[in-house]
Backbone as a ProteinNet text record, in pm:
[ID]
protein_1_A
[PRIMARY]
XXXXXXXXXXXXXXXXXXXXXXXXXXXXXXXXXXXXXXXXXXXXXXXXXXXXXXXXXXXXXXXXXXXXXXXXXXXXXXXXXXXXXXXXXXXXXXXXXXXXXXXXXXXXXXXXXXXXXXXXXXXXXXXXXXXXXXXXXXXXXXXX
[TERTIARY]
4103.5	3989.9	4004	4154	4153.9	4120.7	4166.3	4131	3987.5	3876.5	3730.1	3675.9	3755.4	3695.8	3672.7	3746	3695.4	3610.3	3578.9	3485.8	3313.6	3349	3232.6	3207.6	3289.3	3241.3	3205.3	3236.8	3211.5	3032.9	3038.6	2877	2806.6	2833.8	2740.9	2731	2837.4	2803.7	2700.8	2725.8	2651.9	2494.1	2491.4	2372.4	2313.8	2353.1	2307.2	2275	2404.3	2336.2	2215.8	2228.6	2055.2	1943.9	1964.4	1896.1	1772.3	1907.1	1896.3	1868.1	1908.4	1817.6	1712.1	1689	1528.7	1455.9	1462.2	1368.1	1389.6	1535.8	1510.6	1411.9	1406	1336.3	1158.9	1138.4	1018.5	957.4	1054.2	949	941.3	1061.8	1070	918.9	922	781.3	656	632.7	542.8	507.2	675.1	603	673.3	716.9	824	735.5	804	664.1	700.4	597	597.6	681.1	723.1	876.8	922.7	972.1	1088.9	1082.1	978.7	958.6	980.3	1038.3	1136.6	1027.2	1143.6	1066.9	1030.8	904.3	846.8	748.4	647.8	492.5	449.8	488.2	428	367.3	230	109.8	185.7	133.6	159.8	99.8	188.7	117.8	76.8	-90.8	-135	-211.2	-251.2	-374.3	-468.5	-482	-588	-664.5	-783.1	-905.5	-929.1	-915	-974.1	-843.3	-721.9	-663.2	-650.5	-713.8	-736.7	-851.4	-944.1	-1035	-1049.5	-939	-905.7	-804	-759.9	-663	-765.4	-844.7	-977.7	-1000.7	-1080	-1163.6	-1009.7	-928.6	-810	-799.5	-771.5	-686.1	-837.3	-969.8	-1056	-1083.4	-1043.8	-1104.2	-974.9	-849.1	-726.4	-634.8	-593	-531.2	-421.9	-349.3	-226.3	-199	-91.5	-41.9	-35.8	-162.7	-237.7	-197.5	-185.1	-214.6	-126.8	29.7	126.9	79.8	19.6	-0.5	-109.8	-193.7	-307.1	-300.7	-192.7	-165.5	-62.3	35.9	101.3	18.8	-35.2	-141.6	-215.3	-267.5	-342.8	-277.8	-158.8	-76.9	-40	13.8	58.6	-77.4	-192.3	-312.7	-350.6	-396.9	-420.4	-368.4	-247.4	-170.8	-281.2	-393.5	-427.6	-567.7	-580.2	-657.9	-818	-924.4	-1036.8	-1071.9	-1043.8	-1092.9	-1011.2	-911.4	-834.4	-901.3	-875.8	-931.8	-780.6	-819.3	-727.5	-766.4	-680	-706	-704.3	-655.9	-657	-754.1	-815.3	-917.3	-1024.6	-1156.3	-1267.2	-1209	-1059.8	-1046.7	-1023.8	-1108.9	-1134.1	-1157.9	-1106.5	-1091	-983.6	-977.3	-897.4	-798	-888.2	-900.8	-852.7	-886.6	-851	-951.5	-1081.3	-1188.9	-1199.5	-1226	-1274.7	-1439.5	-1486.1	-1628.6	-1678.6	-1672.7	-1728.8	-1689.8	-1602.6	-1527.5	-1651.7	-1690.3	-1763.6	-1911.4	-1945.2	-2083	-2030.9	-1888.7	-1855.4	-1870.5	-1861.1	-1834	-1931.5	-2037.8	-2182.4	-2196.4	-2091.8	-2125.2	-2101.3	-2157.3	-2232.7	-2084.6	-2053.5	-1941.5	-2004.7	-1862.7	-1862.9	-1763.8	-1773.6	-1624.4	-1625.9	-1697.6	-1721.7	-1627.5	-1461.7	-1393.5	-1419.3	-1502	-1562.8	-1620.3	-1672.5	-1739.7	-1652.5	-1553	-1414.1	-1367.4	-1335.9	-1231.5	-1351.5	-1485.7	-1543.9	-1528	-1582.8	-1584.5	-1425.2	-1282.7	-1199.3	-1158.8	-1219.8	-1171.1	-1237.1	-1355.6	-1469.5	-1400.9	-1396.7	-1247.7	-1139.7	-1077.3	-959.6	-996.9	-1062.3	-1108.4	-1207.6	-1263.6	-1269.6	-1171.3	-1136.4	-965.1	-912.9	-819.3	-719.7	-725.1	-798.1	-818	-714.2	-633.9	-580.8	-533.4	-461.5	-357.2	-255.4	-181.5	-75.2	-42.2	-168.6	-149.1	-142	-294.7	-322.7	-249.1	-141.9	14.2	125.3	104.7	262.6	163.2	26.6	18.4	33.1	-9.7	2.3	172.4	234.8	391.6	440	322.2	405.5	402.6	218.3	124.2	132.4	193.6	136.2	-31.2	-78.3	-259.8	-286.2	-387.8	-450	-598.5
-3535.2	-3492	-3345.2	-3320.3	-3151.7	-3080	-3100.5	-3008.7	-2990	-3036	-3021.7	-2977.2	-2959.6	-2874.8	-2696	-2677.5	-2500.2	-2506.2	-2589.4	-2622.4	-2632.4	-2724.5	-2786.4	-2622.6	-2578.9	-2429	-2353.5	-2317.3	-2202	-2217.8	-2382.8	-2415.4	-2444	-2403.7	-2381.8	-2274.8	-2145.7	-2026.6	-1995.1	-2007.8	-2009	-2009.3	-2136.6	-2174	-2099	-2060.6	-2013.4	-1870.3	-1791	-1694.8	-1629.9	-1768	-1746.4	-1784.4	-1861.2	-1894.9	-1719.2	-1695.4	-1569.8	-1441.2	-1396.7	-1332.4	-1357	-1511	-1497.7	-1503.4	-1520.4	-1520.1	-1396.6	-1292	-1156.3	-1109.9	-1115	-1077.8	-1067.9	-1200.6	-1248.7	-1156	-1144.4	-1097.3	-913.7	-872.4	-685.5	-670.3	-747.4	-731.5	-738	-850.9	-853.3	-773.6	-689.9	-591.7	-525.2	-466.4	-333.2	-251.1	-134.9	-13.1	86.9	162.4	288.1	346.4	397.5	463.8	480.4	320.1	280.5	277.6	307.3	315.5	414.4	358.8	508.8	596.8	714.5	851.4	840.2	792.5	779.9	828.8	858.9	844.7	746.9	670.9	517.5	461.1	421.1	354.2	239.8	208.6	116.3	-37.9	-128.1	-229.9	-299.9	-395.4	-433.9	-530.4	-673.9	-743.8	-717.6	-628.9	-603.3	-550.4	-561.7	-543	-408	-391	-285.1	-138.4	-195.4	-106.1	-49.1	-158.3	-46.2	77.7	-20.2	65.9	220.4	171.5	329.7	390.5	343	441.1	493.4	423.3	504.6	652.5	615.3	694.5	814.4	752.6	916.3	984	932.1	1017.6	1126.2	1031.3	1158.3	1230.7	1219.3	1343.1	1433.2	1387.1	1487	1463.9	1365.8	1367.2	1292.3	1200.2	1132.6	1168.6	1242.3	1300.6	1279.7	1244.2	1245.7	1041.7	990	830	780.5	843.3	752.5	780.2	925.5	955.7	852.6	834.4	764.8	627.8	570.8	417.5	432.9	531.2	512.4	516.1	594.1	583.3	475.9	444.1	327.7	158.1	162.4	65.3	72.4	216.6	196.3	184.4	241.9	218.7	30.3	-8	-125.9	-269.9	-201.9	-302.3	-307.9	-234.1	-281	-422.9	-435.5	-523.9	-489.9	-521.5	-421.7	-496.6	-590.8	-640.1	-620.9	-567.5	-502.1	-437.6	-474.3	-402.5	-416.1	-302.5	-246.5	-325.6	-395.2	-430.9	-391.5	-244.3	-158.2	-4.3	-15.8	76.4	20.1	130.4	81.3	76	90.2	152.8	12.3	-1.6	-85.5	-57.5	-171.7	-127.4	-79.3	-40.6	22.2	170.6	242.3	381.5	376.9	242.3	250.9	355	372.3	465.4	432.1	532.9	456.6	460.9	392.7	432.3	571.9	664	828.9	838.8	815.3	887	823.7	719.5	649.7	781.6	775.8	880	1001.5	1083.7	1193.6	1220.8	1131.9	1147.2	1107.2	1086	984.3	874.1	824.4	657.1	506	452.8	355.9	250.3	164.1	70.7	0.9	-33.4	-197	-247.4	-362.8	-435.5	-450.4	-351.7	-361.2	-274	-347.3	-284.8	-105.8	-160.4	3.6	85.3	68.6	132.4	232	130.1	208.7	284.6	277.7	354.2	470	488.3	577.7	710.4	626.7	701.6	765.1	713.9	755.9	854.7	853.1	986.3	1106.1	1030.8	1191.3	1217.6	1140.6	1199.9	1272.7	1202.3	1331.9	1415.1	1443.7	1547.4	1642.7	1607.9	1678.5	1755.1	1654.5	1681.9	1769.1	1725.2	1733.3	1793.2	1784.3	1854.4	1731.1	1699.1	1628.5	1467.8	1376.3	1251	1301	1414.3	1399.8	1489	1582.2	1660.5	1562	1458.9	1329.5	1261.8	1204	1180	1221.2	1328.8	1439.6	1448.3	1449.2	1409.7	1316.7	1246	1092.8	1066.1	1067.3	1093	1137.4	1259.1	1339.3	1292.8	1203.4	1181.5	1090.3	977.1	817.1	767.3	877.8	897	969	946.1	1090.4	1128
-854.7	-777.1	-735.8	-677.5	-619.4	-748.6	-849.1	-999.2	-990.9	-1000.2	-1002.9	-875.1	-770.9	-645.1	-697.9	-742.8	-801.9	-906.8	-985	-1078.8	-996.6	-863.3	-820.7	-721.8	-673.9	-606.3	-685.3	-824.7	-883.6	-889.8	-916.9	-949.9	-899.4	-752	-659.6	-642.8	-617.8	-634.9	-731.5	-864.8	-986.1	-918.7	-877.6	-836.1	-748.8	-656.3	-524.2	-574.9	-668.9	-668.2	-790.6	-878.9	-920.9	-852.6	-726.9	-661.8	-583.9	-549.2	-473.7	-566.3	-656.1	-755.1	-811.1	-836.4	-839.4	-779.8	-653.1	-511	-461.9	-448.3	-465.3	-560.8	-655.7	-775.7	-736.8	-689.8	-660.8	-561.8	-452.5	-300.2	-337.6	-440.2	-493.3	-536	-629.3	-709.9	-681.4	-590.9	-489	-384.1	-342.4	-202.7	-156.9	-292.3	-264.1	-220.3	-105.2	-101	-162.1	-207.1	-235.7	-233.6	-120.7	-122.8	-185.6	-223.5	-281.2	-478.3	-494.6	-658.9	-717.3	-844.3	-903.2	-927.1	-948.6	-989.9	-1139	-1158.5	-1278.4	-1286.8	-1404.6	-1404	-1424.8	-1442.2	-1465.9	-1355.1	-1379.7	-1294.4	-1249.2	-1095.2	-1022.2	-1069.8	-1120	-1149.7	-1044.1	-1045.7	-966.9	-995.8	-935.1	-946.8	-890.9	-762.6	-710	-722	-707.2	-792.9	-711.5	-557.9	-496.2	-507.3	-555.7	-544.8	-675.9	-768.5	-900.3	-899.6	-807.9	-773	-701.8	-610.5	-492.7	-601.6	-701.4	-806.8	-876.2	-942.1	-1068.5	-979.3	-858	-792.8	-712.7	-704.3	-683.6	-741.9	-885.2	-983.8	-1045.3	-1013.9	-1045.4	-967.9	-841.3	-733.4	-774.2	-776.3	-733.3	-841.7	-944.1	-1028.8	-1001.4	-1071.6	-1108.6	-971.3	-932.9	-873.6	-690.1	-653.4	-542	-492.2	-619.4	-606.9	-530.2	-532	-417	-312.9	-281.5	-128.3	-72.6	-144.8	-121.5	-48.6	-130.5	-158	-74.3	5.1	87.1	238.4	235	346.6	397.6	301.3	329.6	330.2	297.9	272	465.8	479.7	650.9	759.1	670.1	825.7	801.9	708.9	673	602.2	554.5	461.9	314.4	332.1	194.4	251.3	354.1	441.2	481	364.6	428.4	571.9	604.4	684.8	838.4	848.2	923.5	1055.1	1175.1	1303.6	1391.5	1468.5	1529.8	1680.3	1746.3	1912.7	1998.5	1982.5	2090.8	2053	1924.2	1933.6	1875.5	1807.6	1711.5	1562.2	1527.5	1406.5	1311.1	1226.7	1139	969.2	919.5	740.2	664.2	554.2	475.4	534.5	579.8	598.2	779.2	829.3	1028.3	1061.4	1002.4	1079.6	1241.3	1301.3	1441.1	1443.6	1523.4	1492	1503.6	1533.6	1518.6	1399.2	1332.2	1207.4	1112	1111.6	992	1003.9	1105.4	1095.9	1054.5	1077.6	1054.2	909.8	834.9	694.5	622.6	719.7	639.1	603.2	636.3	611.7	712.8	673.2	772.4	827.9	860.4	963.5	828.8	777.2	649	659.2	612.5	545.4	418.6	336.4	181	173.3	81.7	53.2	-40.7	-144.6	-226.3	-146.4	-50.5	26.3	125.9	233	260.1	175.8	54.9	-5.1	-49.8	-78.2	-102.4	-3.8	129.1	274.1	296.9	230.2	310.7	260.8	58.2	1.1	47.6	104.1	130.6	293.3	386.7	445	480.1	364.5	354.8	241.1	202.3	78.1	244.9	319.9	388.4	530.8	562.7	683	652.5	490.4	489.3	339.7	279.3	119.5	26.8	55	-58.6	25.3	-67.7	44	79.1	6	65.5	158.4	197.8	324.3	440.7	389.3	510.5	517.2	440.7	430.9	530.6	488.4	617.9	773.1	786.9	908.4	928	898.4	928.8	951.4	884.3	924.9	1051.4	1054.9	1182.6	1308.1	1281.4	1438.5	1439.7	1326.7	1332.1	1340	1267	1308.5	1185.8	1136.5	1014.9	1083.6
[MASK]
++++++++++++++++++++++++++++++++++++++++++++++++++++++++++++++++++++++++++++++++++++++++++++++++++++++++++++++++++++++++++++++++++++++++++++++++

């Protein structure tokens, strides 16, 4: 019996730690952030329909280039949540507009995800000229 005790540990180790690499594996892929993704050009893979969407409409206002800032931004005001409201202000959506900001930029209070991401490029294409200026504030102030 003592002979098959290091046999029966190894194969639980075994076990445990494929256990744990593939459930590591699982939650990386799902919701690594930004940050953390190599220095590549390679497009962010995604199922989401709106965040392919806020990528189409970046890369043509500002180019490749502009898309982490974008998607980092909006990942920290909303998680990516159009439906997102803030409990301690008016700031609601994709973008955390407060209500003045939505008239500032011409457009109306929605929870139509395309609609947010339209309003937030015209936004910071006005603020801030690019994301990743609205980026390093946002960094600095915890606010864009």
């Amino acid at each position: 019996m003592s002979n098959h005790k290091p046999m029966i540990l190894l194969a639980i180790l075994v076990a445990t730690s494929i256990f744990f690499i593939f459930f590591n594996a699982k939650v990386i892929s799902q919701e690594t952030p930004i940050e953390s993704k190599q220095d590549t050009l390679e497009p962010i893979v995604t199922d989401e329909p709106i965040i392919s969407y806020a990528k189409s409409l970046v890369i043509e206002q500002w180019g490749y280039q502009e898309w982490e800032s974008f998607y980092t931004l909006i990942h920290k005001e909303s998680s990516w949540n159009h439906k997102a409201e803030n409990p301690n202000s008016t700031a609601t959506g994709l973008g955390q507009f407060l209500d003045g900001t939505w008239d500032d930029v011409g457009c109306i209070k929605t929870f139509n995800a395309n609609e947010q991401i339209r309003c937030t490029i015209k936004y910071i294409q006005q603020r801030y000229s690019n994301p990743s200026k609205a980026l390093a504030f946002h960094l600095d102030n915890n606010y864009y």
